[in-house]
C-alpha positions as a Markdown table, in Angstrom:
| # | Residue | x | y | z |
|---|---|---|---|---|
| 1 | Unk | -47.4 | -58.0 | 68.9 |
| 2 | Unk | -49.6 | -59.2 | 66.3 |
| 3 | Unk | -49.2 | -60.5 | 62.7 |
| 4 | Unk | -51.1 | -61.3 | 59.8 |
| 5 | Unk | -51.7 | -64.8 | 58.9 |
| 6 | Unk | -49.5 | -65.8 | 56.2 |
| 7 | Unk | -52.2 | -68.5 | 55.3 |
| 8 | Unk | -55.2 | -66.1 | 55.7 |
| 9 | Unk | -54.7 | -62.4 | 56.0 |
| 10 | Unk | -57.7 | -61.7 | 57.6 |
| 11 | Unk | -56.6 | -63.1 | 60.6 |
| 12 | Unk | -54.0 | -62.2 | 63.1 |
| 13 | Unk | -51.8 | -63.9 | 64.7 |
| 14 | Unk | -49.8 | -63.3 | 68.0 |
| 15 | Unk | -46.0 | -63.6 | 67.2 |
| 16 | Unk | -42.8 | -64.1 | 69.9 |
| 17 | Unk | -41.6 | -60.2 | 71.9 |
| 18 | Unk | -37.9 | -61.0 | 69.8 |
| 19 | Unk | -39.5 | -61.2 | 66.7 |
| 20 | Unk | -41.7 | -58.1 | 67.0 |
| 21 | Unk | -38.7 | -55.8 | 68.7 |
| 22 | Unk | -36.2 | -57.4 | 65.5 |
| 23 | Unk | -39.0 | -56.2 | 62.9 |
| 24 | Unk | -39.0 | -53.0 | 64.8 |
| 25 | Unk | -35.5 | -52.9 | 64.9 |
| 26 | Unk | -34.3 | -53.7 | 61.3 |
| 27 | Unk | -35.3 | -49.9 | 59.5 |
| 28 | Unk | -33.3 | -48.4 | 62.5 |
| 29 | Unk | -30.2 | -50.5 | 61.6 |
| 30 | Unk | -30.5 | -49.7 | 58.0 |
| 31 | Unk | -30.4 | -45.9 | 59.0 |
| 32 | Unk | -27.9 | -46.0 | 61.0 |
| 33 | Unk | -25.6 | -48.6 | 58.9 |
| 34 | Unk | -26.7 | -45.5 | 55.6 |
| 35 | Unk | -25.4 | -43.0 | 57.6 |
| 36 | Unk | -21.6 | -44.9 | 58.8 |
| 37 | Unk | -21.6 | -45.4 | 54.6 |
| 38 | Unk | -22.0 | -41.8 | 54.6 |
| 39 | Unk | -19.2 | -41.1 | 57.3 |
| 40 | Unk | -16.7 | -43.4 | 55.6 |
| 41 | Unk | -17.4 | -41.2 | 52.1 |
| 42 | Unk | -17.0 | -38.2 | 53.8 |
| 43 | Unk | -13.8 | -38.8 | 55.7 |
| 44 | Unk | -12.2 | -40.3 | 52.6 |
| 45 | Unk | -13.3 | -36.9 | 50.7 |
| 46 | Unk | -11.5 | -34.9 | 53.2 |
| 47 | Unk | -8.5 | -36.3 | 54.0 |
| 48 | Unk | -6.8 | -34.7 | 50.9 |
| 49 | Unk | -7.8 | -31.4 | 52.6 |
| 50 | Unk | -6.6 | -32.6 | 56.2 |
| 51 | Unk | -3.3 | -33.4 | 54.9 |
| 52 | Unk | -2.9 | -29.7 | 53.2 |
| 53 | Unk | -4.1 | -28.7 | 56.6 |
| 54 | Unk | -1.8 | -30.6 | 59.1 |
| 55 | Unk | 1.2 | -29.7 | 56.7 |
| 56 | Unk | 0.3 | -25.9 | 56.4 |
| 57 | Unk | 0.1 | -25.8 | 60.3 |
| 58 | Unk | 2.9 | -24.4 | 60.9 |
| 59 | Unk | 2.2 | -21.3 | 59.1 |
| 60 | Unk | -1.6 | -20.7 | 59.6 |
| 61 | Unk | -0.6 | -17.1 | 61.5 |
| 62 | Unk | 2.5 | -16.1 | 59.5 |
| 63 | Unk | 0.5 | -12.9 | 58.4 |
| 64 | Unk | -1.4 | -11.4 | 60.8 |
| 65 | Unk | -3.7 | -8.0 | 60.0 |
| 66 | Unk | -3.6 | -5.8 | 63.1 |
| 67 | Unk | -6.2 | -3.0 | 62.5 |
| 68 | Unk | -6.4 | -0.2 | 64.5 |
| 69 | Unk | -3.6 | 1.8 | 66.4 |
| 70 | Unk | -5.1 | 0.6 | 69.9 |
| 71 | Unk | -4.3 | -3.0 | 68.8 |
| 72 | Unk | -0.9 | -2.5 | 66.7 |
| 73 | Unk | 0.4 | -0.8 | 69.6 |
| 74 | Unk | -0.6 | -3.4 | 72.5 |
| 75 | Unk | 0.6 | -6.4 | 69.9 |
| 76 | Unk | 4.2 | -4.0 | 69.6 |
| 77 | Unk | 4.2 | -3.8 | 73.3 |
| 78 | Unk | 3.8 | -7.5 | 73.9 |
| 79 | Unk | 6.1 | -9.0 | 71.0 |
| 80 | Unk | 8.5 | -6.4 | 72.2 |
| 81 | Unk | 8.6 | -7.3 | 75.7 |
| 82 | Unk | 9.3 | -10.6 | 75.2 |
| 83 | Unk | 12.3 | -9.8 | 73.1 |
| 84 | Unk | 15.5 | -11.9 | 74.1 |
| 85 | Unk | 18.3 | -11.0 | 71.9 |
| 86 | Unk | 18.0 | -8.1 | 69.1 |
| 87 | Unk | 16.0 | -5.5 | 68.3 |
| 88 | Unk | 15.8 | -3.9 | 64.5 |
| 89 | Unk | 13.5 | -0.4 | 63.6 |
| 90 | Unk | 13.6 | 1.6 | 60.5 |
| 91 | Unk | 11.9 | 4.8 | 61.3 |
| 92 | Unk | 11.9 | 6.8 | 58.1 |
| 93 | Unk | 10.9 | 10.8 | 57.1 |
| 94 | Unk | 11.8 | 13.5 | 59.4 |
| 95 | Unk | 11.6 | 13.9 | 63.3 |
| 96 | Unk | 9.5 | 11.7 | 65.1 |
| 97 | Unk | 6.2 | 13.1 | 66.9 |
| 98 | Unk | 6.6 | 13.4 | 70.8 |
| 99 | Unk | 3.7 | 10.9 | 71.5 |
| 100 | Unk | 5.2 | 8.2 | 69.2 |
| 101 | Unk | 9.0 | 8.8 | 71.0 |
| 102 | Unk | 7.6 | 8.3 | 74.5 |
| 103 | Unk | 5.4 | 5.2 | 73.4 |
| 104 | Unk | 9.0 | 4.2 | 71.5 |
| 105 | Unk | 10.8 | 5.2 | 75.0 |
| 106 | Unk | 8.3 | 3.1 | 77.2 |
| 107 | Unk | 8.3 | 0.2 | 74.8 |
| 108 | Unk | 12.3 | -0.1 | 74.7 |
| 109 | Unk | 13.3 | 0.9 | 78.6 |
| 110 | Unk | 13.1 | -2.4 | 79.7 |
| 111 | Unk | 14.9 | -3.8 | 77.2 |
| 112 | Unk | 18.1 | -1.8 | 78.6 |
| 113 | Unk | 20.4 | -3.6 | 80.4 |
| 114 | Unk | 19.6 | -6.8 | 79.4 |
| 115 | Unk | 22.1 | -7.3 | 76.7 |
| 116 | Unk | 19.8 | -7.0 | 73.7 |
| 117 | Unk | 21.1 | -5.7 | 70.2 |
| 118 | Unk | 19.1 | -2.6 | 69.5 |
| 119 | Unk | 20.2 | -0.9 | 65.7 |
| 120 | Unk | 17.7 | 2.0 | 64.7 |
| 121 | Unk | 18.0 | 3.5 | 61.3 |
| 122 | Unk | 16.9 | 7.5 | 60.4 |
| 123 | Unk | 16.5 | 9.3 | 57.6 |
| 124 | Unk | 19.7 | 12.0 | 57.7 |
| 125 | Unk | 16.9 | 14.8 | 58.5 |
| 126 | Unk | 16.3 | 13.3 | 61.6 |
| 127 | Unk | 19.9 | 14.6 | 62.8 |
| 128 | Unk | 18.4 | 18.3 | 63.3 |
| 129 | Unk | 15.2 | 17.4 | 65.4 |
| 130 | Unk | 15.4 | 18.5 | 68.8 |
| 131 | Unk | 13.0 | 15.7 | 69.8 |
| 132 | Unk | 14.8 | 12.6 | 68.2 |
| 133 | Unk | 18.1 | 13.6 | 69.8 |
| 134 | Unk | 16.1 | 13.9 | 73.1 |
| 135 | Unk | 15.2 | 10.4 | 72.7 |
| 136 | Unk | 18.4 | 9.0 | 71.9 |
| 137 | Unk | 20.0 | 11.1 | 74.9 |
| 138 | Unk | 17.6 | 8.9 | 76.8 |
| 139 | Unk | 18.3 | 5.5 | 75.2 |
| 140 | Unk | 21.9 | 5.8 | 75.7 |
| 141 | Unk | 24.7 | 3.7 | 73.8 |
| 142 | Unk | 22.5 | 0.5 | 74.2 |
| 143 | Unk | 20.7 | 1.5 | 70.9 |
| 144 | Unk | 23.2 | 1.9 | 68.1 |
| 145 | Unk | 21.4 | 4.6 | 65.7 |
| 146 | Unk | 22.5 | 5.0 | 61.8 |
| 147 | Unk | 21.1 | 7.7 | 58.9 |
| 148 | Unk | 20.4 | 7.3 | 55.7 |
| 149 | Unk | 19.5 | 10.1 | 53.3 |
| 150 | Unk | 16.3 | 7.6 | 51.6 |
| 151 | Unk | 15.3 | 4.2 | 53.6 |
| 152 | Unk | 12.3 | 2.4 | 53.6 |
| 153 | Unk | 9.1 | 2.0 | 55.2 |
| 154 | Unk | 8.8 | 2.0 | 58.8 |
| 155 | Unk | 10.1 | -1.8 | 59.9 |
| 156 | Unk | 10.6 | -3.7 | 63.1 |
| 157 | Unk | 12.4 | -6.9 | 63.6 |
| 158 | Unk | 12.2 | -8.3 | 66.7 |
| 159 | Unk | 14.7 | -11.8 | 67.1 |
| 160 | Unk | 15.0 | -12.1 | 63.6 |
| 161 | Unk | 12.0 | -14.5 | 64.1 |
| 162 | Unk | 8.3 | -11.5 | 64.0 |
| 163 | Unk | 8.4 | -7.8 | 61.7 |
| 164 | Unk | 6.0 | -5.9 | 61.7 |
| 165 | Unk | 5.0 | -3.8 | 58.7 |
| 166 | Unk | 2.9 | -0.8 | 58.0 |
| 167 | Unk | 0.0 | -2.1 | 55.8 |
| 168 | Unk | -1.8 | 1.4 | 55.0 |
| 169 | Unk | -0.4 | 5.1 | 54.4 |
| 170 | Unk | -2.5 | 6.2 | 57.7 |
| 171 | Unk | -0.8 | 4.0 | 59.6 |
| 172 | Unk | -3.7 | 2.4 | 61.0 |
| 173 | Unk | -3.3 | -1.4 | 59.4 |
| 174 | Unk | -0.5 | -3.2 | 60.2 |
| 175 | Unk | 0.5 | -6.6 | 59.2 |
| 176 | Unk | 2.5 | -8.6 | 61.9 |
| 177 | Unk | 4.5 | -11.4 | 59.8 |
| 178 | Unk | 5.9 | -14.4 | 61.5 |
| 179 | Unk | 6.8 | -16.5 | 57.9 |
| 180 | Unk | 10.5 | -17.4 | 58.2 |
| 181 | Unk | 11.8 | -16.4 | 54.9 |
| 182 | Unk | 9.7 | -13.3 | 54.6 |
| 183 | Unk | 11.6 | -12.2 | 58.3 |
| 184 | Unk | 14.6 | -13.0 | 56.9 |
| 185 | Unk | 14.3 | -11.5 | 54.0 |
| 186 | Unk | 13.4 | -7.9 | 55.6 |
| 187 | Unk | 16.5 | -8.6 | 58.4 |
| 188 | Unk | 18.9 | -9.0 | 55.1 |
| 189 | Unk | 17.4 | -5.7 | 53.7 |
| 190 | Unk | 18.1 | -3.8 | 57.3 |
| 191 | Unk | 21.6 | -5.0 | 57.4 |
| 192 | Unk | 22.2 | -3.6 | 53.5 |
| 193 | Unk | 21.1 | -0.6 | 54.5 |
| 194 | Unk | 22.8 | -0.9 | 57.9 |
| 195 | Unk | 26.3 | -1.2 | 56.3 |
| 196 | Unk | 25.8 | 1.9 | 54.0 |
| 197 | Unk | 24.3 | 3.9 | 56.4 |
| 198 | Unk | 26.1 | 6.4 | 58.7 |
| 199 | Unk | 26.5 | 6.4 | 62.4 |
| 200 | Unk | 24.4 | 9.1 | 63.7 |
| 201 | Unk | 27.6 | 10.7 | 66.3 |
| 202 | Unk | 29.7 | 11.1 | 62.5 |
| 203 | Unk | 29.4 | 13.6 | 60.2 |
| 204 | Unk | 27.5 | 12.9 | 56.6 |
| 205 | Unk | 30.3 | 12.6 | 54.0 |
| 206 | Unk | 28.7 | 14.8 | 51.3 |
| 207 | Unk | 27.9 | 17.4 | 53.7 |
| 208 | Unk | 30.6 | 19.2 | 51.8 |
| 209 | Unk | 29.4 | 22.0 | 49.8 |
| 210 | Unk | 30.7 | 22.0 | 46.0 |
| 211 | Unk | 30.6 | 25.2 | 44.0 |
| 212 | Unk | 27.6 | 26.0 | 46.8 |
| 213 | Unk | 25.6 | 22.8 | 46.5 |
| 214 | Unk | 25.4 | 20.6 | 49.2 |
| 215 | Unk | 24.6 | 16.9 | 49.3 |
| 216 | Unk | 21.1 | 17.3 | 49.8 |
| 217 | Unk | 20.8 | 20.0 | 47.0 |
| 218 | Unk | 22.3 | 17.0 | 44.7 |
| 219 | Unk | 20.0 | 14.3 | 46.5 |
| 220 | Unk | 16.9 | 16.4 | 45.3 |
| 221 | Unk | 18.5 | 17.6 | 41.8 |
| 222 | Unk | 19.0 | 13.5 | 41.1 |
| 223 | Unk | 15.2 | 13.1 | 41.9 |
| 224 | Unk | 14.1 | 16.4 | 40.2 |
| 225 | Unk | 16.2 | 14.8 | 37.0 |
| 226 | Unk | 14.2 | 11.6 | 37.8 |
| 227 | Unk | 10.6 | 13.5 | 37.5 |
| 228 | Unk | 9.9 | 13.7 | 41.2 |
| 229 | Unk | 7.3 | 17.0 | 42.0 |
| 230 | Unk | 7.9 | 18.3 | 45.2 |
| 231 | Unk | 6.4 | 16.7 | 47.7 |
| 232 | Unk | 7.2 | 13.0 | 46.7 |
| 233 | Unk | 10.5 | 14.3 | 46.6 |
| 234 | Unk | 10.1 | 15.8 | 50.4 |
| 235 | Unk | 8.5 | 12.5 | 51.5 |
| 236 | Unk | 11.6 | 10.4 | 49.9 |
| 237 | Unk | 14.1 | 12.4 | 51.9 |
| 238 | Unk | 11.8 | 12.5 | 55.2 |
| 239 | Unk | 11.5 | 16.5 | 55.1 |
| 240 | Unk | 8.6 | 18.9 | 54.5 |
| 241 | Unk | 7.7 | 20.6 | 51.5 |
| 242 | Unk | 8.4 | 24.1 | 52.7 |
| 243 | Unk | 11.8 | 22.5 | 53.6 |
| 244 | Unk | 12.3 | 20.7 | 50.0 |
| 245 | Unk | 11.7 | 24.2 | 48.1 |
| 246 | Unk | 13.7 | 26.4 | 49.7 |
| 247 | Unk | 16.4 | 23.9 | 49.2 |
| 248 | Unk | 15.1 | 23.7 | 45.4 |
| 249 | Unk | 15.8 | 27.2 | 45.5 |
| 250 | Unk | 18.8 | 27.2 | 46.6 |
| 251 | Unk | 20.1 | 24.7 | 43.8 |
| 252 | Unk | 18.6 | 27.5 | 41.1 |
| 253 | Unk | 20.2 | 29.9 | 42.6 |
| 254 | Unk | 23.5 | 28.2 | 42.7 |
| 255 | Unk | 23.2 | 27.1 | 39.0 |
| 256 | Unk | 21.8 | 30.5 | 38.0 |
| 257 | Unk | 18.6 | 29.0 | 36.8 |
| 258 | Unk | 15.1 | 31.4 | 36.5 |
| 259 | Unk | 12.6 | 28.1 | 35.4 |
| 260 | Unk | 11.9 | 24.6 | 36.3 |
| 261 | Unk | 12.5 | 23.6 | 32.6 |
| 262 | Unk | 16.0 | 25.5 | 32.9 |
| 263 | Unk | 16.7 | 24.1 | 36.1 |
| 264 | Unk | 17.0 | 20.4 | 34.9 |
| 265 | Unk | 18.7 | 21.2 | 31.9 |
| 266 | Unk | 21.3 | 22.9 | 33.8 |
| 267 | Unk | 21.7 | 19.9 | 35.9 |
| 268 | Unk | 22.2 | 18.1 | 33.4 |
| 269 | Unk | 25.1 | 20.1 | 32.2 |
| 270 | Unk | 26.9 | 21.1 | 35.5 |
| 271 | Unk | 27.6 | 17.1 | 36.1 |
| 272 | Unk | 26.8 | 17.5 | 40.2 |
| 273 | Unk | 25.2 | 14.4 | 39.7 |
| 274 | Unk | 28.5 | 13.0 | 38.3 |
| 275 | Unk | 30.4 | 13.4 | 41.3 |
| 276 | Unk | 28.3 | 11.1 | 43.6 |
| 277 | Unk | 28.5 | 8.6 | 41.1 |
């Protein structure tokens, strides 16, 4: 606790413990009062950002990417389960393989009884698969099923408040969206498609066969007029493509046709397209 001698600096003189721990003392104040500057800056730099943040709260998970069937099926299972007063599905193409309808059956069981609104729309195929009709023997009248002859992407809708999307053709990304106005959105889609579809106990109104085409025979001459090759036009109507072209053949054969190129030409001339208009 010496000091130099401010009269002669070769000398040294003893100073007072208070002034010796204040010299100390005074670099270590300057640091720390530099570094409260440098807190003030930075909090008034981010609070732009923690006002976006505290008002976008609400909606931080309103898309959610499941990946992996393990994990879209367990988040199903769960946001399912805890379903209180409807339940929406779209489940589009053909019949339904048997490991997805018992996964469908164990996931909706418990919701029977309860009092929950359960509406299911099918493609029209979907009427001649031994399996599906299994299933819905098993369901029972709690689960209101409708066909469509074209319908979207698969969809679920659970309380009008979480859907759930398919987010890749392999079905193994899905996207769980919890964003009000995209949920209600996809619940005013269902119900469009609700009220023109057909309840799956009553017969298809163009089931009717007109000089020997039937209403799928039109369905897949509208989409042959439209440029559709085969198989888009099987996946669009939720059958197989072995299925699509024996009906194809069937329409030639009914409007005497030996080509593809002939084929649409004659459509266009017999006006069956004109009478489901």
């Amino acid at each position: 606790m010496l000091h130099p001698d401010p009269d002669d600096a070769q000398w040294l003189r003893p100073v007072p413990p208070s002034a010796a721990l204040a010299q100390l003392l005074q670099p270590i104040e300057r640091e720390i009062l530099d570094r409260r500057r440098r807190t003030v800056a930075l909090s008034d730099a981010f609070e732009p950002f923690m006002a976006i943040s505290a008002h976008d709260s609400p909606t931080t998970h309103a898309i959610t990417v499941l990946e992996g069937i393990d994990r879209i099926n367990s988040t199903l299972d769960r946001v399912v389960a805890n379903c209180r007063s409807e339940l929406l599905t779209v489940q589009p193409g053909g019949g339904r393989p048997a490991q997805a309808l018992s996964e469908a059956l164990d996931r909706v069981s418990p919701l029977l009884g309860r009092g929950i609104s359960m509406r299911t729309l099918y493609q029209h195929t979907a009427r001649h698969t031994e399996l599906t009709l299994t299933y819905l023997e098993h369901v029972g009248p709690e689960v209101q099923v409708r066909t469509l002859e074209e319908i979207i992407d698969r969809l679920i809708i659970v309380d009008r408040e979480v859907a759930f999307i398919p987010a890749r053709s392999d079905r193994q990304v899905a996207l769980e969206l919890r964003h009000p106005g995209l949920v209600a959105y996809l619940g005013g889609v269902f119900d469009q498609f609700w009220q023109l579809a057909v309840p799956i106990r009553e017969e298809i109104p163009y089931d009717v066969k007109t000089d020997g085409i039937g209403g799928v025979q039109r369905s897949i001459a509208k989409l042959l007029v439209e440029g559709h090759v085969d198989e888009a036009i099987a996946r669009r109507l939720g059958m197989n493509v072995r299925t699509c072209r024996a009906h194809i053949a069937k329409l030639a054969a009914a409007l005497g046709s030996g080509s593809r190129a002939q084929l649409g030409y004659l459509i266009a001339q017999s006006g069956i397209l004109e009478r489901d208009s």
